[in-house]
Z-matrix of the N, CA and C atoms (Angstrom, degrees):
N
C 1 1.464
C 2 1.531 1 109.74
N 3 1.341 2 113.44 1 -146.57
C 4 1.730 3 110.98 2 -176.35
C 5 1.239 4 88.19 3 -120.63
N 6 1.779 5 103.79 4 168.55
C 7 1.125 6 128.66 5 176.16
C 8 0.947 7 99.72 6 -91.86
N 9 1.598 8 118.48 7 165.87
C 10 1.831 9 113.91 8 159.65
C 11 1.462 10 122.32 9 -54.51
N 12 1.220 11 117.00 10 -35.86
C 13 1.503 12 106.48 11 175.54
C 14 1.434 13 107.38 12 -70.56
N 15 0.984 14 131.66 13 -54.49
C 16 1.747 15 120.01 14 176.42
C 17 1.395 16 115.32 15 -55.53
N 18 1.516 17 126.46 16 -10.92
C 19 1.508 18 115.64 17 166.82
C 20 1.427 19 97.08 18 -81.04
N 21 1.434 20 124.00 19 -48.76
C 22 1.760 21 121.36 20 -171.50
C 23 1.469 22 95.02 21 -43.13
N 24 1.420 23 125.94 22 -65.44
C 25 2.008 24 127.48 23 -167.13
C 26 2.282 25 91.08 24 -44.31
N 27 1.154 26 90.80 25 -38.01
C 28 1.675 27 96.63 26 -146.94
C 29 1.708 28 88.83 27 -77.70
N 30 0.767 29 138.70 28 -29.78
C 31 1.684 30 146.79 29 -149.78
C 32 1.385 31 112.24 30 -168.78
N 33 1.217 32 131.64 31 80.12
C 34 1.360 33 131.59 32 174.42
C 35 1.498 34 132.96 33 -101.93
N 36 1.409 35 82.53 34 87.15
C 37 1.770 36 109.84 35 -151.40
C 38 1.840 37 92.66 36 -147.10
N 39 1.734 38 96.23 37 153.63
C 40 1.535 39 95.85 38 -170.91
C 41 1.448 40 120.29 39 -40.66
N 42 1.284 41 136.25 40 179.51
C 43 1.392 42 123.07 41 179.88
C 44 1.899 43 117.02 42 -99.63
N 45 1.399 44 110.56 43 -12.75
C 46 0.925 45 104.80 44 163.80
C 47 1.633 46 126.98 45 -82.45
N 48 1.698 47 111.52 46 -31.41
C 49 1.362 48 106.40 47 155.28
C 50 1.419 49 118.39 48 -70.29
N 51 1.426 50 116.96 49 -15.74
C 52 1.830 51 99.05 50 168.40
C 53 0.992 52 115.08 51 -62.86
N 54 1.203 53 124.75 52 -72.94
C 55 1.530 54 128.47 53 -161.73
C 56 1.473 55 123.58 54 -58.90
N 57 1.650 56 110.94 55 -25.05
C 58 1.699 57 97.75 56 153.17
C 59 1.593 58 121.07 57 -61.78
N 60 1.544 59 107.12 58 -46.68
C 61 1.629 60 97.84 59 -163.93
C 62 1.390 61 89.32 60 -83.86
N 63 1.056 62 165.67 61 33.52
C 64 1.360 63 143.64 62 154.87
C 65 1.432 64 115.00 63 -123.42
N 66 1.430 65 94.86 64 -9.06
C 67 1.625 66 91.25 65 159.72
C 68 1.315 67 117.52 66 -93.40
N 69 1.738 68 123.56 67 8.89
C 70 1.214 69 123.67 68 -170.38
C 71 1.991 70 94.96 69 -116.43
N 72 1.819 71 113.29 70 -27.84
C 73 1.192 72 95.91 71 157.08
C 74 1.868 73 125.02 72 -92.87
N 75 1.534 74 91.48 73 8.60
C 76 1.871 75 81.96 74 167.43
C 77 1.455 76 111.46 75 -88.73
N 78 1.660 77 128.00 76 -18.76
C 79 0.861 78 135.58 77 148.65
C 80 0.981 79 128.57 78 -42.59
N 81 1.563 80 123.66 79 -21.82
C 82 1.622 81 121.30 80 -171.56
C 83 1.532 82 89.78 81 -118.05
N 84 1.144 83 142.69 82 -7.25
C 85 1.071 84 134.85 83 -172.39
C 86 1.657 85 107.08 84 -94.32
N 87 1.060 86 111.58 85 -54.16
C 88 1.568 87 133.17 86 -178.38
C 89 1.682 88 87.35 87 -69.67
N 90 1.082 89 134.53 88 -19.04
C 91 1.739 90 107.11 89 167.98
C 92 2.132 91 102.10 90 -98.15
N 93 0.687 92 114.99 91 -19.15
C 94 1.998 93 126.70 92 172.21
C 95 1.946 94 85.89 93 -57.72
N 96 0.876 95 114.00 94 -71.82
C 97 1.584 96 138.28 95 -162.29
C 98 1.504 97 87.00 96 -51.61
């Protein structure tokens, strides 16, 4: 998966709103994949 710094490049938005929504679009991504 990503590290936190590659979600900050990927989503640079607070870190507690990152890691919900991007674990809900790595969730959608990793099922596309």
């Amino acid at each position: 998966m990503f590290t936190p710094e590659q979600r900050q490049k990927i989503a640079p938005v607070p870190n507690d709103l990152a890691d919900e929504e991007l674990e809900e679009e790595l969730t959608t991504l990793a099922e596309i994949i």
